[in-house]
N, C-alpha and C positions, 0 to 999 in steps of 0.2 A: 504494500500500500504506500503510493507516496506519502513523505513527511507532511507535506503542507495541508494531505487531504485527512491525515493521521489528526494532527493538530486541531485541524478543525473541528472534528470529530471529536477528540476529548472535551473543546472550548464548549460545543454543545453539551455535552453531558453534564461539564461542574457550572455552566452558568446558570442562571436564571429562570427559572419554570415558575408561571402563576398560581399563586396557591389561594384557592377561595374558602370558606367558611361555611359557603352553604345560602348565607345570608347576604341579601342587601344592603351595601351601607347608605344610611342617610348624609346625603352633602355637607359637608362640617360648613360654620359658620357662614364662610364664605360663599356658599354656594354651589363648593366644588369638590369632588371625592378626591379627597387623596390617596397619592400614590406614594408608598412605602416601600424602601427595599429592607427586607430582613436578611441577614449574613449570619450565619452561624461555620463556624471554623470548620468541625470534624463534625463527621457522625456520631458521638457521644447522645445518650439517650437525655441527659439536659439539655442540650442543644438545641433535640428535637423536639422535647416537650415544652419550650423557650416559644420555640419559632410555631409550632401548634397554638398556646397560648396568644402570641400577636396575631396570628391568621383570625381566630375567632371571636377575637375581641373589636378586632380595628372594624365593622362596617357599625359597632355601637359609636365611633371615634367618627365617623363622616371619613372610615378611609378601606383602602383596600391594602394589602399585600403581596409583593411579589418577594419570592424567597433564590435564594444564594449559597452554594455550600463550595467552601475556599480547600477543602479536602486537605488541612494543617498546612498548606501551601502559601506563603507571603505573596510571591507572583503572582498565583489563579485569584487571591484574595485583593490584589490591586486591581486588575484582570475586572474582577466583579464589582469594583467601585465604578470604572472607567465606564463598562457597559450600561450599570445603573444612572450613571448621570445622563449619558447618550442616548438614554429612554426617559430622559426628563422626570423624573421621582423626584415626589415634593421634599423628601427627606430619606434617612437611609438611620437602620437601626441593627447594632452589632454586636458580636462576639467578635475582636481581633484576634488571630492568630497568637501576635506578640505585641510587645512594646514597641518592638524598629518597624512590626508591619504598619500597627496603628497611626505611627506619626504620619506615614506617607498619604496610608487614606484619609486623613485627618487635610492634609495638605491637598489632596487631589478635592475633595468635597469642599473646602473652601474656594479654592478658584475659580469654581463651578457655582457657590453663593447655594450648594445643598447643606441643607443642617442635618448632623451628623450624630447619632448619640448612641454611648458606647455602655457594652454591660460588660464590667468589669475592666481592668489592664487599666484603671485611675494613674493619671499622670498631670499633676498639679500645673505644668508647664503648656499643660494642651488646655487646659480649663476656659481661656479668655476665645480659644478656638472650637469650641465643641456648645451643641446643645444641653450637653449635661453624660455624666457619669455615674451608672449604679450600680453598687456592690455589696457585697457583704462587707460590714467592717471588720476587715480581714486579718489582720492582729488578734483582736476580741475574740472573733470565731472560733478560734485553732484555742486561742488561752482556754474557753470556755468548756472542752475537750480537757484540755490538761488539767485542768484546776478539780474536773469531774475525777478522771482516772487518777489524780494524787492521792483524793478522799477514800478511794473505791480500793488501790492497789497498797498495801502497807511495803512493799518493799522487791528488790528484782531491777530485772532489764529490760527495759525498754523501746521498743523501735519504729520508726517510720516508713512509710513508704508511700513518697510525694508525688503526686500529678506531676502535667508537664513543663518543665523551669523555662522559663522566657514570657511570661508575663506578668509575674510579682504574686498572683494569689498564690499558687504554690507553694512560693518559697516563706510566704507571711503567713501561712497556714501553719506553717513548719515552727515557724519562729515566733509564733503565739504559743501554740502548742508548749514548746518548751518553758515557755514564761510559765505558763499553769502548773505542768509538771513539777518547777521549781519550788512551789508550795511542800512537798514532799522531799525531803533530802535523800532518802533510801530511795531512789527510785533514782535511775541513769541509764540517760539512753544511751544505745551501744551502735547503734545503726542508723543511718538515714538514706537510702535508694529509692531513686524515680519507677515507678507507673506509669506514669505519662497517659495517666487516666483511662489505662486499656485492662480490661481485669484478666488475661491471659498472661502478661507483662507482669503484673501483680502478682497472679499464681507464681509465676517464675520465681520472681524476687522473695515472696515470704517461704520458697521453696531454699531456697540458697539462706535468707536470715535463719531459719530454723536450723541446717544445719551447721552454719557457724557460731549460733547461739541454743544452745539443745535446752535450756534452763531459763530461755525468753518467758518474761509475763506477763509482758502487756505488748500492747502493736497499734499504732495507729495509724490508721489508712485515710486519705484524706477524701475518699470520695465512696459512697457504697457499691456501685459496680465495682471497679478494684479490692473493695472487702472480701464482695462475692466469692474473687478467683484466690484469696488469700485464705479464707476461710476453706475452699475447697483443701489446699497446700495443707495447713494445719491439720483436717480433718483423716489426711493420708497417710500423716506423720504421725499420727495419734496423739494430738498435744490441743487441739481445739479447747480443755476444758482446764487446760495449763493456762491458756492465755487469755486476760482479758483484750478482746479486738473493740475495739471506740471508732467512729468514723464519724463523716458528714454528708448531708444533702437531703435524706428523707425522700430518696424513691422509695418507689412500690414497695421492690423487692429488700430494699435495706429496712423498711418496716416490717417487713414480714420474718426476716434475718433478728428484729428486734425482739419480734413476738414469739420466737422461740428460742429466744437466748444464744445465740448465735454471736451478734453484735449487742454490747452493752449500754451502748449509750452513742446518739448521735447529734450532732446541732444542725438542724434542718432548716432546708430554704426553698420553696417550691421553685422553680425557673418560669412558669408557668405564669406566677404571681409577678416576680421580677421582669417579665419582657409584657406584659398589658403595662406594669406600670412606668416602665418604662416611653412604650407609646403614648401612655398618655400622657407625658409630658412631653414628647415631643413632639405629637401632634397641638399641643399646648403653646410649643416656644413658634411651629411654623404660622399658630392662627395670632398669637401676638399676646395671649391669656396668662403664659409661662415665663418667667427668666430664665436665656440660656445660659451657661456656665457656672451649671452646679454639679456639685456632690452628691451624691443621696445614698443611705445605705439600707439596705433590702431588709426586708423582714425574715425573720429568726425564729426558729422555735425551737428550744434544748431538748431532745426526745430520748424519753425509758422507757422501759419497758409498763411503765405506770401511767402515760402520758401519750400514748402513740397517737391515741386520737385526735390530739390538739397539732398536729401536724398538718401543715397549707398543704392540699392534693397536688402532686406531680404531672399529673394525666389533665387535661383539663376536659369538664363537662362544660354543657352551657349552663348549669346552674351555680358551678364554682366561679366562672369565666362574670357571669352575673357579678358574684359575690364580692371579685375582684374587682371591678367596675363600680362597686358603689363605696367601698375603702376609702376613706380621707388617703389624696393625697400625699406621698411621701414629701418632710420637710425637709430641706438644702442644708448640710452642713454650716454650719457657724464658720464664715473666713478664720476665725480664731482656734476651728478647732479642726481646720484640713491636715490631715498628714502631709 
């Protein structure tokens, strides 16, 4: 096959396909439906339930959705900005790859006069250039994790195993985590190895931690599909009830991993929640209702096995998707109190 017909041929597949909701939207203020481009990075099942959540919320927003998958690629992810603008999208709303990918789209969408707003990869320096930033406050999160397994674990080794490093939650996941943990002096972590948020990658890795640590007793995994495949690792090794495993996120299956003691404790954040409220602020900053260049950090919810209920759903329905939609707006970070 020629290259150029090869290439094309890919450019089709990760670009751009219309994703609808089912529903009509009603013309936002102005008169006119808007047009959204959603970007989400990888295939990761937040991503998808991210970009499901924007599809079915934005025709309550006076807009519609057209979705983007950058396949962890910087290039195909500029690639999908440069096409979004040259289809005239009122606005564009993302998951970046990375740090170095987001500046550039950050840079290509302003020259274009598209307003840009980004969920998660927070970079104080892009702030005067973006519609706005939402994340977990991402420090907190991981501490909130550690500070649980200090209370929980009286003593032993400790270990990680972090999503994918090049866009700061990661590695501040990590590095809250330890803050927490710090509350307990017996307790030391011996390990910290990437997932890179694939739970096979995961298996691997808690396969290799357990056997250079046979006497491991705690584990934290920063995302529950990753637990998934760690918990499988544990379970083969026969040390699953050796170790407490702690994670984050509140899918499905990481509740369900809750519900039967599997996973101990997790700090959950539906994505589902995080990208409607994300549109709606940025469908907010394009009608003029909004200030753009803020911070906002997502809603949380610390989950046990005592608790699992009060967990924001991952999957979005049209009655959570509702639920989402009538939430008071998320408040902008205090200049005074931006990382």
């Amino acid at each position: 096959m020629p290259a150029r017909l090869l290439s094309l041929l890919l450019a089709g597949f990760f670009a751009a396909s219309a994703a609808s909701s089912g529903a009509e939207a009603t013309p936002a203020a102005g008169g006119k439906i808007l047009t959204i481009a959603f970007m989400r990075p990888g295939p990761d099942p937040y991503y998808q339930d991210g970009q499901n959540g924007a599809v079915m919320a934005a025709p309550s927003l006076g807009a519609k959705v057209v979705t983007y998958f950058s396949n962890n690629s910087q290039s195909q992810e500029l690639a999908n900005v440069e096409d979004a603008i040259s289809k005239q999208v009122d606005g564009i709303l993302m998951y970046a790859v990375s740090l170095s990918a987001e500046s550039a789209d950050v840079a290509k969408a302003n020259a274009a006069h598209v307003p840009i707003f980004l969920l998660y990869g927070y970079d104080k320096s892009l702030l005067p250039k973006v519609a706005g930033f939402e994340q977990v406050n991402l420090i907190e999160y991981g501490k909130e994790v550690g500070t649980w397994l200090a209370k929980h674990l009286a003593e032993g080794k400790v270990a990680i195993i972090t999503g994918l490093l090049g866009r700061g939650d990661a590695e501040a996941y990590a590095e809250g985590f330890k803050n927490g943990l710090a509350d307990n002096k017996q307790l030391t972590v011996v390990a910290q190895v990437p997932g890179d948020w694939n739970r096979q990658k995961a298996q691997h890795a808690a396969q290799d931690l357990i056997t250079a640590h046979p006497d491991l007793k705690g584990l934290y995994v920063e995302n529950e599909d990753m637990a998934i495949g760690a918990i499988l690792a544990l379970k083969r090794a026969g040390k699953l009830s050796q170790v407490k495993v702690v994670s984050c996120n509140g899918a499905p299956y990481g509740l369900e991993a809750i519900g039967n003691g599997e996973i101990q404790a997790s700090n959950t954040c539906s994505p589902a929640l995080e990208a409607v409220m994300g549109l709606r602020i940025l469908t907010g900053v394009i009608g003029h209702t909004t200030e753009s260049g803020h911070l906002y950090y997502s809603l949380t919810v610390f989950v046990t096995k005592d608790n699992i209920k009060d967990a924001n759903p991952w999957v979005p329905d049209q009655t959570g998707i509702e639920k989402f939609l009538s939430l008071p707006l998320l408040k902008p970070v205090a200049d005074s109190d931006l990382p």
